[in-house]
Wavefront OBJ file of the C-alpha trace (Angstrom):
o trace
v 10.826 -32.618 -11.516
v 11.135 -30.469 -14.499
v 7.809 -31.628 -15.664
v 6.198 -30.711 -12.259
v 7.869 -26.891 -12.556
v 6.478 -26.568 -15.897
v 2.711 -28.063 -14.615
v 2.895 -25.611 -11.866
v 4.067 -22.599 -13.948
v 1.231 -22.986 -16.529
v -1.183 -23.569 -13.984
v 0.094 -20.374 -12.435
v -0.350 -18.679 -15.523
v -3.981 -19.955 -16.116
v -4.948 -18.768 -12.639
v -3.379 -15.343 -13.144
v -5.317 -15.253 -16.548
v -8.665 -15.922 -14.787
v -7.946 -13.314 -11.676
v -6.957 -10.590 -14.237
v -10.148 -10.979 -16.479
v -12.624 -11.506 -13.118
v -10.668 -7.772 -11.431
v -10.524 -6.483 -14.489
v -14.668 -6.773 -15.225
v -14.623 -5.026 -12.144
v -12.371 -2.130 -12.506
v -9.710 -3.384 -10.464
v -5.805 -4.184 -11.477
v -3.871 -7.183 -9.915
v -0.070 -7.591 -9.358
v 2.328 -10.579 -7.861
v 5.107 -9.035 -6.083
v 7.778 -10.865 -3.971
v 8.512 -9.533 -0.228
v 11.293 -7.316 -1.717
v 8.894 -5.508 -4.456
v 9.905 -7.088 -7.601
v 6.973 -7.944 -9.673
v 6.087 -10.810 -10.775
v 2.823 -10.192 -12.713
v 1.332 -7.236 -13.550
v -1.704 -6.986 -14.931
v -3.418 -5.247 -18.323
v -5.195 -2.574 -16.111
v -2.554 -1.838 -13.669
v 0.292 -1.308 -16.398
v -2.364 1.348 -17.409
v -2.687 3.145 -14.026
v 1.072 2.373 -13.094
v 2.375 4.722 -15.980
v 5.185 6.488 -14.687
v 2.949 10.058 -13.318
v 4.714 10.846 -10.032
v 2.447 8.244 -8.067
v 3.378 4.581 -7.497
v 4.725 3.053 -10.938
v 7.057 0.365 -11.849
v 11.132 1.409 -11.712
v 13.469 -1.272 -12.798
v 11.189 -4.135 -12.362
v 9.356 -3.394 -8.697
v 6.762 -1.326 -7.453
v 7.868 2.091 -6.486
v 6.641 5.586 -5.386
v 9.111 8.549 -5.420
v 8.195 10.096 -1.876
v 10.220 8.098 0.480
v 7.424 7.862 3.181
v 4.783 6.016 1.097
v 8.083 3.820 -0.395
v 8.708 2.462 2.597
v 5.561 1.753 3.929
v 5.041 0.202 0.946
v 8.256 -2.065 1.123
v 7.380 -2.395 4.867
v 3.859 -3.826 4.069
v 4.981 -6.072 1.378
v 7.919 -7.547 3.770
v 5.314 -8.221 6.558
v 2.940 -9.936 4.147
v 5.178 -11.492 2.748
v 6.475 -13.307 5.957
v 3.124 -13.128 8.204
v -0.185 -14.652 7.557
v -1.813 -10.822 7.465
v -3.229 -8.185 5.206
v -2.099 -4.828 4.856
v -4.060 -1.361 3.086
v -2.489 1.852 2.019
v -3.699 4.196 -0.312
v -1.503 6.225 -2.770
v -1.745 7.997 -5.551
v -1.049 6.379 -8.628
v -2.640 6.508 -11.664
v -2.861 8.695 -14.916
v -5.342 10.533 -13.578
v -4.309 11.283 -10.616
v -6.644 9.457 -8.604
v -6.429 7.471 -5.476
v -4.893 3.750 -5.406
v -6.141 1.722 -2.399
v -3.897 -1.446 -2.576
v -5.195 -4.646 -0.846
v -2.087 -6.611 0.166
v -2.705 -11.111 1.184
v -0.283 -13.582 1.053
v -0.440 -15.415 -2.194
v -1.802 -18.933 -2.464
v 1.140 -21.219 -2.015
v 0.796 -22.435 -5.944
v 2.173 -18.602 -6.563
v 5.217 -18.913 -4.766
v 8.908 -18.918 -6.177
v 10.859 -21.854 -4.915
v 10.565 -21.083 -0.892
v 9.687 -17.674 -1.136
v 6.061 -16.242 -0.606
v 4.337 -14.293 -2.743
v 2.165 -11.227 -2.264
v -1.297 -10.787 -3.971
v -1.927 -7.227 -4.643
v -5.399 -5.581 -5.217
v -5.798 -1.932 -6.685
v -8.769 -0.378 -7.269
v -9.176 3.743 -8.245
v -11.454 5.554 -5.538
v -11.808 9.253 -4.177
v -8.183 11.015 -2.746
v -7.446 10.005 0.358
v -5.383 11.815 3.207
v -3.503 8.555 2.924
v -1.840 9.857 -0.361
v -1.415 13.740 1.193
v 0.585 12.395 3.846
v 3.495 14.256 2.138
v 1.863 17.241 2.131
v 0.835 17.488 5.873
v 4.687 16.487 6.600
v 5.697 19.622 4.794
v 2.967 22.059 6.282
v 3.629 20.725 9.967
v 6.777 19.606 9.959
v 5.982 15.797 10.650
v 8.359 13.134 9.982
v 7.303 10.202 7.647
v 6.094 8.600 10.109
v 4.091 10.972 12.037
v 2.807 12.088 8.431
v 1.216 8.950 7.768
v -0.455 8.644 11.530
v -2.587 11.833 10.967
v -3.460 10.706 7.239
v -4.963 7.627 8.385
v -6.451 9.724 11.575
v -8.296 12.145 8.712
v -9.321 8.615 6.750
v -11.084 7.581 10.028
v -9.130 5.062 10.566
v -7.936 3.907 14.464
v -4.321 4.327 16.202
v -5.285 0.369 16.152
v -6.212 -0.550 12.757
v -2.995 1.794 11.591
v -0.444 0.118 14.481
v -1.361 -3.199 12.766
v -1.431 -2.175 8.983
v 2.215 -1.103 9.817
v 3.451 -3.935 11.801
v 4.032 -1.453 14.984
v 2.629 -1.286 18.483
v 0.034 0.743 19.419
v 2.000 2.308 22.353
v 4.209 3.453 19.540
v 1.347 5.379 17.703
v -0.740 6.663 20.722
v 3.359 8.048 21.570
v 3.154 9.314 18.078
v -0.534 11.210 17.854
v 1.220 12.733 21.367
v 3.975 14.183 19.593
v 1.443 15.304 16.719
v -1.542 17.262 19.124
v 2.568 19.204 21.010
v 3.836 19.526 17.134
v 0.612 20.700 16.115
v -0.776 22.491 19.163
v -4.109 20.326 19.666
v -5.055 18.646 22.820
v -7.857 16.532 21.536
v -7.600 13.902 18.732
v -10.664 15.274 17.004
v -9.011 18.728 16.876
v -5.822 17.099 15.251
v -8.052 15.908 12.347
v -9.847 19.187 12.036
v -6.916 20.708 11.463
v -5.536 17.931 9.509
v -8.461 18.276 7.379
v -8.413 21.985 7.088
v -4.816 21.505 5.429
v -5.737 19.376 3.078
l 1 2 3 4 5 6 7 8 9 10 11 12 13 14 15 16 17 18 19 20 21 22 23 24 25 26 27 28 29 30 31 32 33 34 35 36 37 38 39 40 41 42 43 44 45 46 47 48 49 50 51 52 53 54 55 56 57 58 59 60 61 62 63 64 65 66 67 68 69 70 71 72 73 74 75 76 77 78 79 80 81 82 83 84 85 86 87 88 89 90 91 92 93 94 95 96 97 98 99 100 101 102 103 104 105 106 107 108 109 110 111 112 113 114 115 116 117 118 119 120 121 122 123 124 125 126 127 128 129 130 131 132 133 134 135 136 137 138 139 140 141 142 143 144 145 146 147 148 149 150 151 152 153 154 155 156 157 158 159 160 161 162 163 164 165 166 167 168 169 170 171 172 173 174 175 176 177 178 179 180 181 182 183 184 185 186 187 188 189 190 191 192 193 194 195 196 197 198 199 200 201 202
């Protein structure tokens, strides 16, 4: 048995050697993180971008992100991953530079996992800012929650109340309620207006 953990670890490590070199010839970082955000691997290229900077970074051995929002739809994705066969996307900022993170969350390969638990694969690559990683910013100029915060971000991005109910595990009823509380909050009565003036905060 101990001779099968030890096969199974080093053939872990030989896959995790290959996926860092093939990301990493394309820009990309890679990270293995358990449901509960402790990481597993971390990757050449993403220790470089995950520098602590005031974006997401690594804090006592898991990912993090000091605004609270974009934490726990970070620990929400990862748990859903984690336990679902899904994917999940959020964008954040995160590296040196200040640029955009768009993480790319799948179930890991069953090889990966940790005695019972499931792993999650995690994909980063740098792109333009997105709304995504403002969402704190249009909480404090219209006095959204968290929640609501992150609805209009991913409104701006162009994504749908559909495509953001499932990256975040909730019904749609519960965002269409939401973007309803945003157009009263905000004084809008068309979605398109809400992301103008989403848009013209930013």
């Amino acid at each position: 048995m101990a001779m099968l953990s030890a096969y199974r670890r080093a053939a872990a490590d030989q896959w995790l050697a290959s996926a860092d070199a093939a990301f990493g010839a394309l820009d990309e970082a890679i990270c293995l993180v358990s449901g509960n955000g402790a990481l597993l691997h971390l990757s050449a290229k993403a220790r470089e971008w995950l520098e602590p900077t005031g974006g997401l970074q690594v804090r006592q051995g898991r990912l993090w992100h000091p605004v609270a929002g974009m934490r726990d739809a970070l620990q929400g994705a990862l748990r859903q991953v984690a336990t679902r066969p899904t994917t999940s996307h959020l964008a954040t900022t995160g590296s040196r530079d200040g640029a955009c993170l768009h993480l790319d969350l799948a179930r890991a390969d069953v090889s990966l996992r940790m005695g019972d638990e499931s792993m999650v694969f995690v994909r980063m690559r740098r792109g333009r800012p997105s709304a995504l990683a403002s969402a704190d910013g249009l909480c404090t100029t219209f006095n959204l929650t968290p929640a609501e915060g992150r609805v209009l971000a991913a409104l701006i991005d162009g994504e749908s109340p559909a495509d953001h109910a499932r990256s975040y595990g909730t019904s749609i009823h519960t965002v269409r309620k939401q973007i309803a509380v945003l157009m009263e909050k905000i004084g809008c009565t068309r979605q398109i207006d809400l992301v103008r003036t989403g848009l013209g905060a930013l």
